[in-house]
C-alpha positions as CSV (number, residue, x, y, z in Angstrom):
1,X,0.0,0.0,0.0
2,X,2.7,2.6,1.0
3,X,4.8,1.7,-2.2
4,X,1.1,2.0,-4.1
5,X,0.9,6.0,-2.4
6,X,4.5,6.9,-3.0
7,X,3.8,5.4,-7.3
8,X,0.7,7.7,-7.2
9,X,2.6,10.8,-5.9
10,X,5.2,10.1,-7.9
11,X,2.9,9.9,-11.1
12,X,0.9,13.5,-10.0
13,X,4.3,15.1,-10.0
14,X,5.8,14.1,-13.1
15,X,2.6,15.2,-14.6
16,X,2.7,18.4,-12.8
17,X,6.1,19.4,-13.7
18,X,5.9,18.3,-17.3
19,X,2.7,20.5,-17.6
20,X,3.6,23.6,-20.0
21,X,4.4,26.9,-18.3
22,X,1.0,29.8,-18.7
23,X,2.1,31.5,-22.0
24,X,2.4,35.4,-20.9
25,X,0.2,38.2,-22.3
26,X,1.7,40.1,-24.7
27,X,1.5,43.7,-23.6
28,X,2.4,46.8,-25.6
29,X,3.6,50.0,-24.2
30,X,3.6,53.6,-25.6
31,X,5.2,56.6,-24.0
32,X,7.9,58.7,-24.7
33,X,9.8,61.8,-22.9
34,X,12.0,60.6,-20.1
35,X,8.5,59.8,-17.2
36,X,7.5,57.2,-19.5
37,X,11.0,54.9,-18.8
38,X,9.4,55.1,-15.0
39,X,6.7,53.5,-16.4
40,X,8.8,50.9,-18.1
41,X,11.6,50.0,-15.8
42,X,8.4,49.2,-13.8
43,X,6.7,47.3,-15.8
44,X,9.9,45.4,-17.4
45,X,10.9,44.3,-13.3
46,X,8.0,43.1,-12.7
47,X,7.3,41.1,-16.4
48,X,10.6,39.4,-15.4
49,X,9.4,37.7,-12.0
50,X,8.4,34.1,-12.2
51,X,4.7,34.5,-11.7
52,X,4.0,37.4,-13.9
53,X,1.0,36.9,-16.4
54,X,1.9,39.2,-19.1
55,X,5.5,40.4,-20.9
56,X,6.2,43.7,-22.5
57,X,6.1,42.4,-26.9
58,X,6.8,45.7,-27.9
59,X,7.4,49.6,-27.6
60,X,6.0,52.7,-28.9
61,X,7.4,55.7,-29.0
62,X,7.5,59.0,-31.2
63,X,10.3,59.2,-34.0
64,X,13.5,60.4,-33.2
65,X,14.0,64.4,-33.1
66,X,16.4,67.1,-32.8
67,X,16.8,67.7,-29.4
68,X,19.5,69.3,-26.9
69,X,21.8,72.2,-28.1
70,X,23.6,70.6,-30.7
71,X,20.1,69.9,-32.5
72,X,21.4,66.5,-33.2
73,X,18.9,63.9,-34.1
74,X,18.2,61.1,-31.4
75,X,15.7,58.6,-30.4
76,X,13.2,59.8,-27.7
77,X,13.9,59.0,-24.0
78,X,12.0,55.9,-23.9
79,X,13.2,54.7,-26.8
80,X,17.0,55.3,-25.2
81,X,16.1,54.0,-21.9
82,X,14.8,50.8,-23.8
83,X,17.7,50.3,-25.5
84,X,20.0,50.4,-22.4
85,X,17.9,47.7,-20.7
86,X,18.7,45.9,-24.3
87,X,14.9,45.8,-25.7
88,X,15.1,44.9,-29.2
89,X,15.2,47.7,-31.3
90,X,13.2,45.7,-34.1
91,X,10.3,45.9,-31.4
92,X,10.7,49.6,-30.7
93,X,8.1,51.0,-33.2
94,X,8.0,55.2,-34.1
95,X,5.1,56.0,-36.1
96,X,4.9,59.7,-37.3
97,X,0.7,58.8,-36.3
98,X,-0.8,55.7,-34.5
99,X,-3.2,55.9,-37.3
100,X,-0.8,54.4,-39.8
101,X,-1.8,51.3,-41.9
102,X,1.9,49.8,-41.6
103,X,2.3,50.5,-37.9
104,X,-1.4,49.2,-37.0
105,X,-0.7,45.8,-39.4
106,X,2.3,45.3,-37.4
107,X,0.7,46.1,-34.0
108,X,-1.7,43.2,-35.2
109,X,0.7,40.5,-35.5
110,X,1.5,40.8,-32.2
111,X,-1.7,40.3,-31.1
112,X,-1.3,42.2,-27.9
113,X,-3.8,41.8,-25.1
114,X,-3.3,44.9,-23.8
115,X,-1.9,48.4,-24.4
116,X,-0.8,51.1,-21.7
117,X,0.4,54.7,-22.3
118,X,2.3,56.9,-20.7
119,X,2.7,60.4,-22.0
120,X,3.3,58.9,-25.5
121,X,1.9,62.3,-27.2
122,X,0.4,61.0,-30.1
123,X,-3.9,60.4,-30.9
124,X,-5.0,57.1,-30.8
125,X,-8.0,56.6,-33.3
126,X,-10.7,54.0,-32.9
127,X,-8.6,51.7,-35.4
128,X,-6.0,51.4,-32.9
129,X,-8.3,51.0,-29.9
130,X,-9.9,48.0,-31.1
131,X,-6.8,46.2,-31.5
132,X,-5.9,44.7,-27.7
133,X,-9.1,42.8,-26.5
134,X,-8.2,44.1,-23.0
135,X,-8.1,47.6,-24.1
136,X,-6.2,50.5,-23.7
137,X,-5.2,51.8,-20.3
138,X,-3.3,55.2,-19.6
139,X,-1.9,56.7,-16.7
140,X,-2.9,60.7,-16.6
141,X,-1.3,63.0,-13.7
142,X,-4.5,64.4,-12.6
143,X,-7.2,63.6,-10.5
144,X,-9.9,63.2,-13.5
145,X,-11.7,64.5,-14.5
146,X,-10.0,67.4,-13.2
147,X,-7.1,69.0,-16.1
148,X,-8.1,66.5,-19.3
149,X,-5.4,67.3,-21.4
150,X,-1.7,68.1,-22.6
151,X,-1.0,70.2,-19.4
152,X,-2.1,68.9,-16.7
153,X,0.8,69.3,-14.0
154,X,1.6,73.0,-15.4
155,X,-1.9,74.4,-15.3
156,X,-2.6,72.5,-11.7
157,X,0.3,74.3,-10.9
158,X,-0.8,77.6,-12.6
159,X,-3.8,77.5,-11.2
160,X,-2.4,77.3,-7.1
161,X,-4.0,73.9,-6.3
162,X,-3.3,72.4,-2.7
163,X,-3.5,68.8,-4.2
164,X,-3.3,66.9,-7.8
165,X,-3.0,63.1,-8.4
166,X,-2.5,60.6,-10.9
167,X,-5.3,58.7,-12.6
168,X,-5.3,55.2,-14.3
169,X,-8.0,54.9,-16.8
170,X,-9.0,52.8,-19.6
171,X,-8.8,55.2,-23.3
172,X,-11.6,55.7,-25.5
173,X,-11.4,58.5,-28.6
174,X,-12.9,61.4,-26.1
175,X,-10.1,63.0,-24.6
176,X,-9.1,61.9,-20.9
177,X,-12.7,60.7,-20.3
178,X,-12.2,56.9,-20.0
179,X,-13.6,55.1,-16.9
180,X,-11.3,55.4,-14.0
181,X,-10.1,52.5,-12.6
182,X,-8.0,53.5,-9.5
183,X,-6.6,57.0,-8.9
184,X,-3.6,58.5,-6.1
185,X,-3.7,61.9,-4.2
186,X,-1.2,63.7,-3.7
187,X,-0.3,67.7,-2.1
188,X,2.0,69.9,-3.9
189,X,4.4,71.4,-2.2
190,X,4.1,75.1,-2.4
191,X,8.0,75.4,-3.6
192,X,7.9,72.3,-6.1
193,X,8.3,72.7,-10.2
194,X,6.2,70.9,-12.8
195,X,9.6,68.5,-13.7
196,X,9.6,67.3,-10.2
197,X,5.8,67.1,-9.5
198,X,5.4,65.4,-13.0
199,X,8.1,62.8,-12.2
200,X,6.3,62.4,-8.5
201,X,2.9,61.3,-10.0
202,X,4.4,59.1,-12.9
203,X,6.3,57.2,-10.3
204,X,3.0,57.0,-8.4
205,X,1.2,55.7,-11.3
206,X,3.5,52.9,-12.1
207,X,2.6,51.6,-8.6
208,X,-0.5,51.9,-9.2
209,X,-0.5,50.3,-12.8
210,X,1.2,47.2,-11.0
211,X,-1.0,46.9,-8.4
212,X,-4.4,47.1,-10.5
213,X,-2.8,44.9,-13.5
214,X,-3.6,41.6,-12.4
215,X,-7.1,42.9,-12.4
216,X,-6.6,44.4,-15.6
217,X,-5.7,40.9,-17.2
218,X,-8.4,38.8,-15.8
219,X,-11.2,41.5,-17.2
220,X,-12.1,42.9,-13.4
221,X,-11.1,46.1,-14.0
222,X,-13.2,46.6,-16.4
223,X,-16.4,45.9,-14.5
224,X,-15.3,48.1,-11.5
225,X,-14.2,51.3,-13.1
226,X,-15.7,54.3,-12.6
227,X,-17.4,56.5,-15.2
228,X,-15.9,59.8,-14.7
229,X,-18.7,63.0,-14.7
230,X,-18.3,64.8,-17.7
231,X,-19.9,67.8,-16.1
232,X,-16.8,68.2,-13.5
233,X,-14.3,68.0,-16.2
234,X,-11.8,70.7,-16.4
235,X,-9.2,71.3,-19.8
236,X,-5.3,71.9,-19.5
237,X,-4.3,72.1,-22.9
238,X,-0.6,73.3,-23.8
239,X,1.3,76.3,-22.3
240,X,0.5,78.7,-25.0
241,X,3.5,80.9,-25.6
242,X,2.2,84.4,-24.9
243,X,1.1,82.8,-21.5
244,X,4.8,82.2,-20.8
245,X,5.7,85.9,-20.6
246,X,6.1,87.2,-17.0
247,X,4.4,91.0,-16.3
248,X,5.6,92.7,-13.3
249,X,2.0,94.0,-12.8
250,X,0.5,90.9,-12.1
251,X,0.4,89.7,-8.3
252,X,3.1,88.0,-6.7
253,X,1.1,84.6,-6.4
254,X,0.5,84.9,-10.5
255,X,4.0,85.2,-11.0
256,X,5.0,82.4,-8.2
257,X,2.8,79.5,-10.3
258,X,4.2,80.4,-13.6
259,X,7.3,79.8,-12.9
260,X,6.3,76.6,-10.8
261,X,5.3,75.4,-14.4
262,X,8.7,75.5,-16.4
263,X,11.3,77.2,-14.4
264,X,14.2,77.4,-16.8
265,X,12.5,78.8,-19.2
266,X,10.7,80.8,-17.1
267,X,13.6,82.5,-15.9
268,X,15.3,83.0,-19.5
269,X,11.9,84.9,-20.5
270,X,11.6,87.2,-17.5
271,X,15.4,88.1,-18.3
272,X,14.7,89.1,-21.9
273,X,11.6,91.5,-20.7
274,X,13.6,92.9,-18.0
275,X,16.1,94.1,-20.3
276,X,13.8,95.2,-22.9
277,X,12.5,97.4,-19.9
278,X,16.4,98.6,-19.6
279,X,16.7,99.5,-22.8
């Protein structure tokens, strides 16, 4: 009988072990200034642990630019950052519009379950939203839907708000107005610049994005986000550049949250109208 047992465990555990692993979901990610590799690193770590249900297929990212003084031409930050964790560049895909028939055929033959963006800067039509059967889920750093929009952190900061946050929500074509699946507060610190507070709220998202993904996979998410009230919502589109100019009429508070928003530049401007007030 005992050497009947030990056969029978014996027989469940070869047939255990020999079972094939759970293939991974293929997940595709789409960001681009230097935040987004937050968002990456994060996800990469935790695609690389043992139990982890999905793995990063590809990367999307805007084309390379001229950036930096010497105006040379170079891959965005994400696409850098990818490289250095030695991402295959093949899989590091730079559209010029995620509307693109090449780009979307491509995107196809992955067959991703998933997409999540992070400050990638670039539309995402319907034809690209049907793709991943999971969706598309974004990370926003606002509380939505408070400052929908290109600006968020500057015109939170512009406007002398106490507190701001970070929002994960699924994308559909309307801007920002996806249901909200989980969301993180956080103060502003009355001395704090939009580079820092940006970089705060996308290294809060990522935890959050880790923390909700399992949910996210198995469909959950879906059925427990939160349709955000449309009649709350609040726009922060782009620093215009007449709003960058500094006027020494305006109150001391004005002038405090404007140059909260993008201080070197900021400084470089109120410099040139001081000495056009010289001369």
């Amino acid at each position: 009988m005992y050497s009947s047992l030990m056969l029978r465990r014996f027989c469940c555990f070869q047939t255990s072990s020999s079972s094939p692993p759970l293939k991974k979901k293929p997940v595709v990610f789409l960001g681009s200034p230097q935040v987004s590799a937050t968002v990456l690193d994060a996800l990469l770590s935790a695609s690389a642990a043992a139990d982890s249900l999905f793995e990063v297929a590809a990367i999307v990212t805007q084309p390379p630019s001229r950036r930096n003084r010497g105006k040379k031409v170079m891959p965005s930050p994400l696409a850098l950052y990818a490289l250095d964790r030695g991402f295959s560049s093949e899989l590091i895909f730079t559209p010029e519009r995620a509307g693109e028939d090449i780009f979307l055929s491509n995107l196809k033959a992955l067959e991703p379950e998933l997409c999540i963006t992070a400050a990638y800067g670039n539309i995402l039509p319907s034809k690209f939203l049907n793709i991943p059967p999971l969706g598309t889920v974004n990370i926003h750093p606002s509380l939505l839907p408070l400052y929908r929009g290109a600006a968020p952190v500057q015109r939170a900061l512009q406007d002398g708000v106490k507190e701001t946050g970070v929002s994960l929500a699924f994308t559909v074509r309307a801007l920002d107005a996806g249901p909200i699946i989980s969301c993180g507060r956080l103060e502003i610190d009355n001395q704090i610049k939009a580079p820092d507070l940006l970089e705060l709220l996308f290294s809060e998202g990522s935890k959050l994005l880790i923390h909700e993904l399992p949910s996210i996979l198995d469909g959950s998410a879906r059925l427990k986000a939160q349709p955000q009230d449309d009649s709350k919502a609040t726009l922060a589109p782009k620093i215009t550049p007449e709003e960058s100019w500094l006027s020494f009429d305006e109150e001391a508070p004005v002038l405090h949250n404007k140059v909260g928003q993008e201080p070197e530049l900021r400084l470089e401007l109120l410099t040139r109208k001081m000495v056009m007030k010289i001369s």
